[in-house]
N, C-alpha and C positions, 0 to 999 in steps of 0.2 A: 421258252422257259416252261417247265415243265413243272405241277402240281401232284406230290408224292401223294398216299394215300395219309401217311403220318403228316403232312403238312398241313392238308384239307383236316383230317379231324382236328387241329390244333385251332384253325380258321374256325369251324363252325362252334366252336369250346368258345369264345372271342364274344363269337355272336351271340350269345345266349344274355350279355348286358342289353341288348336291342334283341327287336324283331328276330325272328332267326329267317333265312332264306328260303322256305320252304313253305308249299299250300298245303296244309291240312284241311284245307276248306273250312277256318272257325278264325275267321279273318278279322274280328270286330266282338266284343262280351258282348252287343246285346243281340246282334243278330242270330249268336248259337242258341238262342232262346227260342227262335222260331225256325225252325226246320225245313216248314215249306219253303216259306220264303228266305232260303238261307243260301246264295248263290255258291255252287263250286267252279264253275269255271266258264269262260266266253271265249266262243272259237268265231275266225272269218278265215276266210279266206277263196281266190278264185278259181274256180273250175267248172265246166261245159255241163250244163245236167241238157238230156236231151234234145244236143245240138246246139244251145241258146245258152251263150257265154253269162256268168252266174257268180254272185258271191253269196257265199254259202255260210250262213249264220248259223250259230245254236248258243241257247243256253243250258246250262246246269242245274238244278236244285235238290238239296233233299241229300246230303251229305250221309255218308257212312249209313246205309241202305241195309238191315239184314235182311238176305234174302230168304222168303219164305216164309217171313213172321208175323204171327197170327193171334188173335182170330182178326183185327183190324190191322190194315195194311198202309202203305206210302204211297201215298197219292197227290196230285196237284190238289192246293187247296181255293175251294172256290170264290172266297173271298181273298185272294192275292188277286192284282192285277201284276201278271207276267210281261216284261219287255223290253222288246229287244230295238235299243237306238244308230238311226246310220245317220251322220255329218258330212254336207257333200259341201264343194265350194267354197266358200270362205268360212261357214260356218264350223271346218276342221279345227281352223287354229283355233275358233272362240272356244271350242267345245261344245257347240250348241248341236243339239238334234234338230235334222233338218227334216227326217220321216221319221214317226214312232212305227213299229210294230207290236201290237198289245195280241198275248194270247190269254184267254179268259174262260175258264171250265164251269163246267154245268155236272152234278153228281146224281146218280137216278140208281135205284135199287128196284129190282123184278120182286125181292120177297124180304119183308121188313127185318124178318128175324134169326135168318141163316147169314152167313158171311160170304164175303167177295165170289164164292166160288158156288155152285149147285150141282157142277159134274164137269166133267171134261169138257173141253172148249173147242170145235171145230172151227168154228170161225168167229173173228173178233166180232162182240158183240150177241152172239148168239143165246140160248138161253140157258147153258150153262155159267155162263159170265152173269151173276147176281148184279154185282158194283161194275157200272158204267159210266165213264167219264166221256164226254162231249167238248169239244172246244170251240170256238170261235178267231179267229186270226182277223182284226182290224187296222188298214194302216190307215194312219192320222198323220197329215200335211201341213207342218206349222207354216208352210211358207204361203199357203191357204187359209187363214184361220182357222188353222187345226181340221181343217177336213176331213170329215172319216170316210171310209169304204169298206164295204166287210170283202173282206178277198174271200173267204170261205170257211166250211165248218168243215170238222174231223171226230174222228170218234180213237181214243185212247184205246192200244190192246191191253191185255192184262198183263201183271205181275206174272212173273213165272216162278210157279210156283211150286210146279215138280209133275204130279201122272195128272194135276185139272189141266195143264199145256203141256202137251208134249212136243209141239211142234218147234217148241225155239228149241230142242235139245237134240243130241247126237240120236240118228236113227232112230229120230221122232218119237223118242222114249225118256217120258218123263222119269225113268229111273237115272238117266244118264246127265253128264253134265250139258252145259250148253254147248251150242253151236258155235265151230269157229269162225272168225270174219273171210267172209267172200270178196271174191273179186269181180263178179257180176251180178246182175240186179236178179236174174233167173235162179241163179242159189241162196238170196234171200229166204230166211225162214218165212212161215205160211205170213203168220201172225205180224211179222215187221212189214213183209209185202200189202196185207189187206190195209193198214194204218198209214202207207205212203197217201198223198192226197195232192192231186194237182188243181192248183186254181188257175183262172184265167189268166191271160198275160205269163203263162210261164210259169208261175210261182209254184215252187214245191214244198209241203210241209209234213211235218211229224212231231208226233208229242209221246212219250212214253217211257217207260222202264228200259235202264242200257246197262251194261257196265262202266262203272267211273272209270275211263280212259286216263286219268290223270296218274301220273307215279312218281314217287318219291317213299324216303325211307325216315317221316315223319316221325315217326315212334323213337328211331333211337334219336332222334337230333332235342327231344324234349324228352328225355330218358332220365337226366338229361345229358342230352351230347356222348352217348356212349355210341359212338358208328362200328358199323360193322363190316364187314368186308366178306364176299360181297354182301348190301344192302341188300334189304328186304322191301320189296311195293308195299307201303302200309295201306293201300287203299286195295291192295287185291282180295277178290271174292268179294264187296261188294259194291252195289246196285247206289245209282244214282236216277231223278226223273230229266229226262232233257227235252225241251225245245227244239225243233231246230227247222228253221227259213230259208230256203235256195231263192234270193232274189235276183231277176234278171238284171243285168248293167243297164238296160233300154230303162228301166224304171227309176233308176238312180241319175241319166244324161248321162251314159254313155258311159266308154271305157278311158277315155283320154283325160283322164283324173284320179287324184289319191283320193280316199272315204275314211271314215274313223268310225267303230262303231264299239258301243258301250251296250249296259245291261243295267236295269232296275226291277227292283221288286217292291209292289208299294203293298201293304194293307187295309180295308180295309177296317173302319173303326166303327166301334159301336157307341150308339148314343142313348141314353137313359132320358124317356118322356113323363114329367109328372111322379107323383110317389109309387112307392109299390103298391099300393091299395087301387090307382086309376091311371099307372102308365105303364109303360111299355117299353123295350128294348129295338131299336131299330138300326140299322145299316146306315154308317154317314158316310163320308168323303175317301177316297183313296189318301192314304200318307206312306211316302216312301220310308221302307227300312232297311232297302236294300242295294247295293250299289258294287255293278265290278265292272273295269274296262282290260288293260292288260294284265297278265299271271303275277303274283306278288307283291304290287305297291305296297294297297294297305295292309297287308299282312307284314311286311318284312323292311319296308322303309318307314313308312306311318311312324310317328310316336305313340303311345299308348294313349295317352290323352288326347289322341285327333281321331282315333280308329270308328267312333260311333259318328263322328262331324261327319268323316265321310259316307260314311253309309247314308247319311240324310241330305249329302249334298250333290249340287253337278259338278258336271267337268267345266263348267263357265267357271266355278270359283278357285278350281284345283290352284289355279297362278296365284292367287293373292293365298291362297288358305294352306297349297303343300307342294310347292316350286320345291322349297327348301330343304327337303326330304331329298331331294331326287339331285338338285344342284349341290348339296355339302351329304353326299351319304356317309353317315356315321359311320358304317359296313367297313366303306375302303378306307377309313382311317383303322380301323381293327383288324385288315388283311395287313397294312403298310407294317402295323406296332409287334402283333402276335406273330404272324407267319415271316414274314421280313424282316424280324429285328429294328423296326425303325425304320429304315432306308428301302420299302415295296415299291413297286412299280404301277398301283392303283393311282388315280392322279385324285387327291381329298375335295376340291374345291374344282369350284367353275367348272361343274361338269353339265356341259352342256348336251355331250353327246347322251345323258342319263337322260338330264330334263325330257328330248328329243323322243325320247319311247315312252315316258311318263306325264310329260304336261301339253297338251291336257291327256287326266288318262282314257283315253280312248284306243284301240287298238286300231292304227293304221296300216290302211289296204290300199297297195297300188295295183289300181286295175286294169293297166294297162300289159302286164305283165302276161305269157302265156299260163297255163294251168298249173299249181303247184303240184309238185310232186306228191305222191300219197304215202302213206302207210298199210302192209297189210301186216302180215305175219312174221317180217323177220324176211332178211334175204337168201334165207334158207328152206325159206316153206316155199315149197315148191307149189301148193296148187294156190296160195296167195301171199307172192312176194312181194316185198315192197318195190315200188313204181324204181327203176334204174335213174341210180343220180341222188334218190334219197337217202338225207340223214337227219337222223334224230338232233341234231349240233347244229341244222341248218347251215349258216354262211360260214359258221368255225368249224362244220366238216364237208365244207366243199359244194352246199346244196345251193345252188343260186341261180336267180331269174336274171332280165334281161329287163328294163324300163324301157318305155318310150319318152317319158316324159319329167325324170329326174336325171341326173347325173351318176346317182348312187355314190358307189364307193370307187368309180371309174368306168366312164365306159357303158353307165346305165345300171351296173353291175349292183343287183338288191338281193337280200337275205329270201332263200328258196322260203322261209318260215319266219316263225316269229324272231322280232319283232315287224316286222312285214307281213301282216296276217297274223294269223292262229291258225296253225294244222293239227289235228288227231296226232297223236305222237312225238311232238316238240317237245323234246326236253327240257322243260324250261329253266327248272332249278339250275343245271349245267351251264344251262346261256347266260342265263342272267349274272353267275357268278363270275363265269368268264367275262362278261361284259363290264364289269365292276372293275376287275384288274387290268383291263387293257386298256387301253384309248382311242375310242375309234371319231376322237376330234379332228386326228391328223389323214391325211392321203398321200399315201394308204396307211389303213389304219394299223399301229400296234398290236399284234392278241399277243398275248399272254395267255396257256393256257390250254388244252379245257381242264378245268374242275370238275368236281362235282362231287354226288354223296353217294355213288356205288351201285341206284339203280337206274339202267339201262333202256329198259325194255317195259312196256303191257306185259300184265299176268296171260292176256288173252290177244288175240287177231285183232287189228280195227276191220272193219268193212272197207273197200275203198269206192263202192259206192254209195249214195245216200240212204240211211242219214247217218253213215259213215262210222257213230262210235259202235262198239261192238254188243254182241247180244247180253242182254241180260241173263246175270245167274241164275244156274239152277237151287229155289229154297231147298229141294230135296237133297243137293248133291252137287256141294261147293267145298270149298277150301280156304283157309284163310295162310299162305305159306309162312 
């Protein structure tokens, strides 16, 4: 069965009584309040970084990004505690983090009263780089009494910001746009290479300015609902801040196991000591505001009235507090009614196969799987195509792994992407709508399908090596299409 373009706008017309299907990254009223800590999006998933099998984390922050804007800039902010949760063992189904990984910035200026920038930037950190960001990467071991370990520290490259870095741009000319994603660690730009950071035991990390790799055509679907053919990337030309953690398998027990991993962003809070005449303002306790595990829930199944619960809550309580979003989605009773006349092929109730990628919401990774496929430029770009076998539709176009230690969908047979991981390039909006109308309770499962809202593709290249999303804009010399 096949989804017309006229049928899908009439679907997401539908949705607009509910959540609509789409991440604009402003998932929650009060989170768009705070920026730093405003999650766009959570990637996993497994592949090899220097020989030593690897699931490959990152976070998001810092939504709709102009690049270039001045005189102060987007940065991690130093009172967030940033982090990224992985659930091994039984601790999946509870929802519970089994290892935190907390990253934590430190902000330092060379001269109090000029901005970010003092001249061209040779090298990250150097002394044309004013605003220096530092981080720290901690993991903590609940199954230890919270054990901490500093895995190691890094230092943030800059913004790009047009002729003070030239080096993330085409022929190292800050007049030009940026750089397109590579396919080797050696065509890294200067500034993403000098920011890569390895710690002991393997571990690879990065913090900095990327492009939002995320796409969808948000705008017209809250327009509202006027689509367009084709769609527009409403997130293209700009900059997001990301995260992002190459954990080895050896650190987690190994590869003969599924993991779930989620993301938090806490604040923290300030406390007022005594009057204003003999007290003082000081730094209290972290409180989370911040909360994402796979693309969409709270955004587009939530009800309006749970969307801040979750931001404050865990995946321990997703079963009792938002099973029922995910098992009765309103969505496919609005595909069954609007696009199908009544009698649609969405199944409304006991969907269990929804629960199963949503509760708890954690993005689950089978790591027994070989490497997922990548993304680069399109399988037309010639000097960085996408890995052969990839699709943006993952298992609804064809892209699939091989399990050791599940059944899958037969055969071992698991989604090459999400919801089996999160890769750079997943279409999610597509999947997930497709995932809505089919059934994949049964074996083999029904699709119906693919959907979607018209955009296809990144405005830009991913990298398809670490830290994989693609370079940040040029402030000088971007586009918004």
């Amino acid at each position: 069965m096949k989804i017309t373009a006229t049928k899908l706008a009439v679907l997401l017309a539908g949705a607009i009584a509910v959540p609509a299907f789409a991440s604009s990254h402003m998932d929650a009223p009060l989170i768009t309040l705070d920026p730093a800590a405003n999650t766009t999006d959570v990637y996993a998933f497994v592949q090899t970084e220097n020989g030593v099998k690897s699931l490959v984390t990152a976070l998001g922050v810092y939504p709709f990004e102009e690049p270039g804007i001045g005189p102060n800039k987007y940065n991690f902010d130093d009172n967030v505690l940033y982090e990224i949760h992985v659930a091994t063992g039984k601790d999946l189904a509870a929802g519970k983090a089994t290892i935190s990984y907390q990253f934590q910035f430190k902000t330092t200026y060379k001269n109090t009263i000029l901005p970010s920038f003092l001249g061209v930037i040779n090298d990250v950190g150097d002394a044309g780089q004013n605003l220096v960001q530092t981080y720290t990467v901690t993991k903590v071991d609940h199954r230890h009494g919270n054990a901490s370990t500093v895995l190691g520290t890094g230092i943030v490259p800059p913004n790009n910001q047009g002729i003070a870095t030239p080096f993330y741009n085409q022929d190292n000319n800050g007049e030009n746009p940026a750089r397109d994603g590579v396919a080797s660690e050696e065509q890294l730009d200067k500034y993403t290479a000098e920011s890569i950071k390895q710690f002991p035991n393997h571990y690879l990390a990065f913090a900095g300015q990327r492009d939002d790799g995320f796409y969808s055509d948000v705008e017209s679907i809250f327009d509202p609902v006027q689509l367009r053919n084709p769609g527009k990337d409403s997130q293209a030309g700009f900059n997001i801040h990301l995260m992002s953690l190459s954990i080895p398998v050896s650190e987690l027990g190994g590869d003969n196991q599924s993991v779930g991993v989620y993301a938090t962003t806490s604040r923290r809070q300030l406390r007022v000591l005594g009057t204003s005449d003999n007290g003082g303002v000081v730094f209290g306790s972290y409180v989370q505001v911040g909360r994402q595990g796979n693309p969409l829930f709270n955004e587009a199944l939530v009800a309006i009235a749970d969307k801040d619960l979750y931001s404050r809550t865990s995946p321990t309580q997703d079963k009792a507090l938002f099973s029922k979003y995910a098992s009765t989605p309103e969505l496919a009773h609005l595909l069954n009614a609007i696009v199908f006349g009544g009698h649609g092929p969405a199944p409304e109730s006991n969907r269990t196969d929804i629960v199963g990628i949503y509760i708890p919401d954690l993005i689950k990774v089978d790591l027994s799987t070989a490497d997922c496929r990548l993304a680069g430029g399109g399988p037309n770009d010639q000097a960085n195509p996408d890995d052969q076998g990839y699709s943006r539709l993952g298992i609804f176009g064809g892209d699939v792994l091989t399990s050791r230690i599940q059944p899958g969908f037969g055969n071992g047979v698991v989604p090459g992407g999400w919801p089996n991981g999160r890769r750079f390039g997943d279409d999610v909006v597509d999947i997930a709508v497709t995932a809505l109308i089919s059934d994949l309770r049964v074996s083999p499962p029904i699709i119906n399908g693919p959907a979607g809202d018209g955009v296809d593709h990144n405005d830009v290249a991913y990298n398809k090596v670490f830290p994989y999303e693609s370079t940040p804009h040029n402030g000088r010399n971007h586009t918004h299409p």
